[in-house]
C-alpha positions as CSV (number, residue, x, y, z in Angstrom):
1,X,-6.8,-22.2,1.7
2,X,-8.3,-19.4,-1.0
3,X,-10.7,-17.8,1.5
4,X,-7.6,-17.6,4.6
5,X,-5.5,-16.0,1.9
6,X,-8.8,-13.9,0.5
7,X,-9.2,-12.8,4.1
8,X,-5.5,-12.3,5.1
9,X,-5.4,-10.2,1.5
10,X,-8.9,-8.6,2.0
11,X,-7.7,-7.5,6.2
12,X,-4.5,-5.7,4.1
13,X,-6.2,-3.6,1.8
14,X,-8.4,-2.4,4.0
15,X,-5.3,-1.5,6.7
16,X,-3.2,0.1,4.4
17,X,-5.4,1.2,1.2
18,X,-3.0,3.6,-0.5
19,X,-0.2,0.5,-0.4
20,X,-3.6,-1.7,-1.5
21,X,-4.4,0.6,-4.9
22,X,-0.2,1.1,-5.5
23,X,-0.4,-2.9,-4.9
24,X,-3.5,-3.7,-7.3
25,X,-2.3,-1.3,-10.0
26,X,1.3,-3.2,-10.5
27,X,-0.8,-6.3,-10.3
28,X,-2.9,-5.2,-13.1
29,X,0.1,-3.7,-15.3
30,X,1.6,-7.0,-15.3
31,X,-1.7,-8.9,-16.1
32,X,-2.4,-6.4,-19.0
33,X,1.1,-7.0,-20.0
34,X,0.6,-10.6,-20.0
35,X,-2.6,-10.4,-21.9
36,X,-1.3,-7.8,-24.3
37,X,1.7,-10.2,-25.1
38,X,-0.5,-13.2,-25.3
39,X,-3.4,-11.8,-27.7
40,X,-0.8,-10.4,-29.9
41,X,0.7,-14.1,-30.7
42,X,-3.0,-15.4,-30.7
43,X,-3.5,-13.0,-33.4
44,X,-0.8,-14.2,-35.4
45,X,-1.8,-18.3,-35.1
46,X,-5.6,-16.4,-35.7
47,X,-3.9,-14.9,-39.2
48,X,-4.1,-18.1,-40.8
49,X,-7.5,-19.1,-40.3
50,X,-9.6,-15.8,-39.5
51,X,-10.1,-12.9,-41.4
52,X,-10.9,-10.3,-38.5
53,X,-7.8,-11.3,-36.8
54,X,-7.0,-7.7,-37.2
55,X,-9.1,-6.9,-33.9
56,X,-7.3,-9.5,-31.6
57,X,-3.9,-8.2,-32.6
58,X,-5.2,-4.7,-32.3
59,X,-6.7,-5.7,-28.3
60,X,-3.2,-7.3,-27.2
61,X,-1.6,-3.8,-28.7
62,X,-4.2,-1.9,-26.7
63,X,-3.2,-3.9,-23.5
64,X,0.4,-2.6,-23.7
65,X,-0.3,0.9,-24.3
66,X,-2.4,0.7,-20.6
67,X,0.6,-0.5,-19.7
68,X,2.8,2.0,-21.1
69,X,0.2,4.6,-19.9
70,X,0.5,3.4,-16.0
71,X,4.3,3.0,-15.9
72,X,4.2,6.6,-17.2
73,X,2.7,8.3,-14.5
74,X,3.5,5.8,-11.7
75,X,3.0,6.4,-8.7
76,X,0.2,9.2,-9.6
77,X,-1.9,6.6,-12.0
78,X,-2.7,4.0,-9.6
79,X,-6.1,6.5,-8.5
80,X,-7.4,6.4,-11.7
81,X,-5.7,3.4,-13.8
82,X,-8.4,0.8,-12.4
83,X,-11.3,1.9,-13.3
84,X,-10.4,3.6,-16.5
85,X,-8.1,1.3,-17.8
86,X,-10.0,-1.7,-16.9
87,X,-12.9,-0.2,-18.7
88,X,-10.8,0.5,-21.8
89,X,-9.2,-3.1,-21.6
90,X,-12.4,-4.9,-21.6
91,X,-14.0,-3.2,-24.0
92,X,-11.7,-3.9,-27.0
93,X,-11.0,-7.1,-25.4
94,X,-14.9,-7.7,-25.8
95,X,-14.9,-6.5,-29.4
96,X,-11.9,-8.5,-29.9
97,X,-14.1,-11.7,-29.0
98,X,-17.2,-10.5,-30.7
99,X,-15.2,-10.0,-33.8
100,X,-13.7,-13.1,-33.7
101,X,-16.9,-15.0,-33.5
102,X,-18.2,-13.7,-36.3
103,X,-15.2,-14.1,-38.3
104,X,-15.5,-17.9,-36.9
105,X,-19.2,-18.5,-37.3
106,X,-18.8,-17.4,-41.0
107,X,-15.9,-19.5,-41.8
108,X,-18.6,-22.0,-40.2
109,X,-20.8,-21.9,-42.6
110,X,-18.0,-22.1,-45.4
């Protein structure tokens, strides 16, 4: 069932790219907009029990300024918002997590 739909999905992008990257952006605005709205709450719950949780909060606000930052120039950002903004997303999402085990691996050893 995946790979039909992969293909059918797959056989559609490459027919109609231009509707594929206008299709892929607005799919990605609303993931980052679920991510941004989810690591801010986990940041909160985090508050209580890590000290860095600063970072996680400071990802899920990241998240919905890309989002902000697409909606702004839509139609015209779906070129460039994949790359870049995936770029930018995953990096403080990474820091976020790299932050977050330290914070845990020291509260570890507490």
């Amino acid at each position: 069932m995946t790979a039909a739909l992969a293909l059918v999905l797959g056989l559609i992008l490459i027919a109609q790219p231009q509707q594929g990257v206008l299709t892929l952006t607005l799919a990605l605005a609303i993931m980052f907009t679920i991510e941004g709205i989810a690591s801010i709450l986990i940041s909160l719950d985090f508050r209580q029990h890590l000290a860095n949780w600063g970072w996680t909060l400071l990802s899920g606000i990241i998240d919905l300024v890309l989002v902000y930052l697409i909606w702004q120039g839509w139609p015209g950002t779906a070129a460039w918002a994949i790359g870049l903004l995936v770029g930018i997303n995953m990096l403080f999402f990474g820091l976020a997590l790299v932050m977050t085990a330290i914070a845990a691996r020291a509260m570890n050893r507490d």
